[in-house]
C-alpha positions in Angstrom: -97.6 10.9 -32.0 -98.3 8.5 -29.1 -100.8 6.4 -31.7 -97.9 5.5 -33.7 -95.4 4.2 -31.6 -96.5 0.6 -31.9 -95.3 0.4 -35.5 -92.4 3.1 -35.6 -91.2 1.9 -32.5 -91.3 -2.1 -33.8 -89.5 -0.6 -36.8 -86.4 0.6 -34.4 -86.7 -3.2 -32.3 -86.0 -4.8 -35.7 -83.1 -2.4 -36.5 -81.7 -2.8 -33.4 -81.8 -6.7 -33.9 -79.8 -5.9 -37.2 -82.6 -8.3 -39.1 -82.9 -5.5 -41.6 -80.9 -5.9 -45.4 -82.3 -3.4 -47.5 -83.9 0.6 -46.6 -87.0 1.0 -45.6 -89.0 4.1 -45.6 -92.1 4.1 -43.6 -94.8 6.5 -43.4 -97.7 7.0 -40.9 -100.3 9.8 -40.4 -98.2 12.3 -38.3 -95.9 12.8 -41.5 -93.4 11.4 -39.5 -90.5 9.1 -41.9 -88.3 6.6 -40.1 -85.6 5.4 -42.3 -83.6 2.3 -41.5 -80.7 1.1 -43.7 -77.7 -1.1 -43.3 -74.9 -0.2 -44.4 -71.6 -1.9 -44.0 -72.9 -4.0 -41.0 -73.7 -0.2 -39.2 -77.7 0.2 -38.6 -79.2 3.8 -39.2 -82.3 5.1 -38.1 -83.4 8.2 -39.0 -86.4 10.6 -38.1 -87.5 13.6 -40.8 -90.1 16.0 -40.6 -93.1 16.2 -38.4 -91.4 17.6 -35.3 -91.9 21.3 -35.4 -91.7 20.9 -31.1 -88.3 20.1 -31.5 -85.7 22.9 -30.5 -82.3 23.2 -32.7 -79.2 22.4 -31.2 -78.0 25.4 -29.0 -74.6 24.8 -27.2 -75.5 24.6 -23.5 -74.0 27.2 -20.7 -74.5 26.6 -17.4 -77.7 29.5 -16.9 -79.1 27.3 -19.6 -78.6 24.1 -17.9 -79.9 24.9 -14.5 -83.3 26.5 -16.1 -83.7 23.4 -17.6 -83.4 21.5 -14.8 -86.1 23.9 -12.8 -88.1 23.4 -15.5 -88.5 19.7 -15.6 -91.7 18.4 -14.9 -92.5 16.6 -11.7 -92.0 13.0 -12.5 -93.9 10.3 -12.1 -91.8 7.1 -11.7 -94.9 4.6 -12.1 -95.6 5.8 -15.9 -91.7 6.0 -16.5 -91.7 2.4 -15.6 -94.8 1.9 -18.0 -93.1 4.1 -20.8 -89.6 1.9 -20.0 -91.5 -1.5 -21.9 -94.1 0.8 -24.3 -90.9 2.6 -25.5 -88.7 -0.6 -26.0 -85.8 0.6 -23.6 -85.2 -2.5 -21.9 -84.4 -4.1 -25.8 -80.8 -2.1 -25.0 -80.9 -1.0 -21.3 -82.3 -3.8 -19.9 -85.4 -4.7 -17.6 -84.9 -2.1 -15.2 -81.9 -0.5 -16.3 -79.3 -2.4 -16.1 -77.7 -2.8 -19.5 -75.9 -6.1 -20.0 -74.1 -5.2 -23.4 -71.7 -3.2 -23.9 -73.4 -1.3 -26.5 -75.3 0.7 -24.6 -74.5 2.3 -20.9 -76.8 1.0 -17.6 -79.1 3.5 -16.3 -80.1 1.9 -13.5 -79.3 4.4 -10.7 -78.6 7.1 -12.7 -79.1 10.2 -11.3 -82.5 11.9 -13.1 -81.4 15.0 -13.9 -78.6 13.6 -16.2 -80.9 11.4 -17.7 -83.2 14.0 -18.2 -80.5 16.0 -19.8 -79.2 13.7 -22.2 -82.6 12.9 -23.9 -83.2 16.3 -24.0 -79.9 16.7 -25.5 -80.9 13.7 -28.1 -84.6 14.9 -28.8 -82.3 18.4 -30.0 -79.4 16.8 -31.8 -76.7 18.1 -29.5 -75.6 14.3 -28.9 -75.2 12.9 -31.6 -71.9 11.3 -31.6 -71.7 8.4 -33.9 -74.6 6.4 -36.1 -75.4 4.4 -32.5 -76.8 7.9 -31.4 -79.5 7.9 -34.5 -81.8 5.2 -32.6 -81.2 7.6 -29.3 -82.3 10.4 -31.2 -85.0 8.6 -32.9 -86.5 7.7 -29.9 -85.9 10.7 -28.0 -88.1 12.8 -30.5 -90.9 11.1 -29.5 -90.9 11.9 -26.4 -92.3 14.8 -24.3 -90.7 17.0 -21.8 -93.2 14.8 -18.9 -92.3 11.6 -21.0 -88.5 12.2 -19.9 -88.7 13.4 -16.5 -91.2 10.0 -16.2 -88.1 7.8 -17.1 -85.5 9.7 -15.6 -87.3 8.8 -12.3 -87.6 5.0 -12.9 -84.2 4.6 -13.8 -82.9 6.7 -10.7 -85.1 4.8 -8.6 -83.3 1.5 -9.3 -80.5 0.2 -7.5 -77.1 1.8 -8.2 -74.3 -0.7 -8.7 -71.1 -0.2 -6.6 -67.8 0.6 -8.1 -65.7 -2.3 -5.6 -62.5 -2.8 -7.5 -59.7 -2.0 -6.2 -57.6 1.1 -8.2 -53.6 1.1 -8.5 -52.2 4.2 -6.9 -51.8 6.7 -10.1 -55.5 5.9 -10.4 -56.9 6.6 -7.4 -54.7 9.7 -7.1 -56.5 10.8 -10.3 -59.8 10.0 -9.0 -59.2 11.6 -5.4 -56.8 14.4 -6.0 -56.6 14.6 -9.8 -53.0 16.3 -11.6 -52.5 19.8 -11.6 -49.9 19.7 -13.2 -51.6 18.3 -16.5 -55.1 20.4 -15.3 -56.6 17.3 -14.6 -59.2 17.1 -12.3 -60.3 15.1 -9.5 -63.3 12.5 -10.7 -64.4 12.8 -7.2 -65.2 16.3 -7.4 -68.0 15.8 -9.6 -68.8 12.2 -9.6 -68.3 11.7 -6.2 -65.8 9.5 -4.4 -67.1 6.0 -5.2 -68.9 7.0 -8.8 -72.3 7.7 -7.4 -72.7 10.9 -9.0 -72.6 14.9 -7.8 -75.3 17.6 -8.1 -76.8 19.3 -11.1 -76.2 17.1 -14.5 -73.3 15.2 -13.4 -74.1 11.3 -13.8 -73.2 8.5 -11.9 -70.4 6.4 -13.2 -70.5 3.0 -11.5 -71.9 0.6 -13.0 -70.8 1.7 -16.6 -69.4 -0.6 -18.5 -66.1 -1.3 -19.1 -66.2 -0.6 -23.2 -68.8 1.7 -23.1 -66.9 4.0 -20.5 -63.4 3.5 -22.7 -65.6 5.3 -25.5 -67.5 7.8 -23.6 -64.0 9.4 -22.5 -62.5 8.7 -26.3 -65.0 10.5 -27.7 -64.8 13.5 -25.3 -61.4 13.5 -25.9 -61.4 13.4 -29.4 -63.9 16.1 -30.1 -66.5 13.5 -30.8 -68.9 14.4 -28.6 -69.7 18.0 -27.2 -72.9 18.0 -25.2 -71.2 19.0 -22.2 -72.5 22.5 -20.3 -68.7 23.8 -19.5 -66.8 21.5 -21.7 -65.6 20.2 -18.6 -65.4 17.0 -19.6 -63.5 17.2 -22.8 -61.3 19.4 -20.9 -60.9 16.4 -18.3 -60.4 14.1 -21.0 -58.2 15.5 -23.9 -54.5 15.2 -21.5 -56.0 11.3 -20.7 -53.8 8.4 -22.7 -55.6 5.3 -23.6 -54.3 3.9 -20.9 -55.3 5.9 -18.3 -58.9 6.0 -19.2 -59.0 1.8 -19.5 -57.8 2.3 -16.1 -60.4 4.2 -14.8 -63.1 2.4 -16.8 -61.8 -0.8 -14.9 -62.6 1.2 -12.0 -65.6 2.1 -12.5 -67.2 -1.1 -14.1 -69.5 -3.7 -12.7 -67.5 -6.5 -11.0 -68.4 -9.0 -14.2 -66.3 -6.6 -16.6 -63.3 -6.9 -15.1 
């Protein structure tokens, strides 16, 4: 696979750019097809065939998580640097992580096992939330198991941006003590108290941005997106009003997104 990256990955640059009208289907030696249409101003990118490594979609549960994470490869951060510009990564996460659209989340920071976690949970198809995701997934199933742990350890490597604004009390009771009486809880207890991440899968969350946090939550709430090991977080966020979760995304966000 690695000898066609060049061309399928310049395919998903021009996709991402929107510069494509019409489908395209483009073939190359590995029998691998990447589609990329536009439809309704939405880009899709799509992989078929070719990736017999690939495992379906299993559900996680939390045995299956914490082998996985035992199992992933000792990283090298150097060659996740390298594979960061070979791959095209910074085109939507920036130069060393740090995202400045919307679009897409900052990884800068991010804790490596999450990372690792969610391209695994890509390469499978168990995120796959919206059309956005295809380019994710695309990209993901190119990757190895080393590949992932490589750029998992770049991106934790970088500096992690600090969530400084200043939360209203509701807010920072829900962060710090969370609402039993709604089963809500704590964001602390998992993300720790000032967003920087907890143990196992659980990411960081400063530094997200504002819109891209607002839609993370919406679409755990609304049964959009199911890739977590316990379904703690969509049980976290289905009580959560619109409201409450712009709140915390304001929280959360890099100072510029306020």
């Amino acid at each position: 696979m690695r000898n066609s990256l060049p061309f399928l990955l310049g395919v998903l640059s021009v996709a991402m750019s929107g510069t494509l009208c019409a489908a395209d289907t483009v073939p190359n030696p590995q029998s691998v097809v990447v589609t990329v249409s536009k439809h309704g101003g939405a880009t899709q990118v799509q992989m078929l065939e070719g990736h017999t490594h690939l495992s379906p979609a299993v559900p996680w549960t939390p045995a299956r998580v914490s082998q996985a994470l035992r199992e992933m490869p000792k990283p090298n951060e150097q060659r996740g640097k390298a594979l960061h510009g070979e791959m095209f990564c910074a085109s939507c996460h920036g130069v060393a992580g740090e995202s400045l659209s919307d679009n897409w989340p900052s990884l800068a920071g991010q804790r490596a096992e999450y990372t690792y976690k969610m391209l695994l949970d890509y390469q499978s198809g168990l995120r796959h939330e919206n059309e956005t995701a295809s380019i994710m997934k695309a990209e993901a199933e190119l990757l190895t198991k080393q590949d992932m742990a490589d750029l998992a350890a770049f991106y934790s490597a970088q500096p992690l941006p600090e969530a400084t604004h200043i939360a209203d009390a509701a807010t920072t009771r829900m962060i710090r003590k969370g609402e039993a009486s709604r089963l809500v809880t704590p964001c602390a207890s998992c993300h720790g108290l000032h967003g920087q991440g907890g143990i196992n899968e659980s990411p960081a969350l400063a530094g997200l941005s504002r819109d891209y946090f607002i839609r993370t939550m919406q679409h755990f709430r609304d049964g959009k997106r199911n890739n977590d090991s316990v379904q703690a977080m969509r049980a976290f966020a289905t009580p959560l009003t619109d409201a409450e979760i712009i709140a915390l995304a304001d929280y959360y966000a890099p100072v510029a997104d306020k």
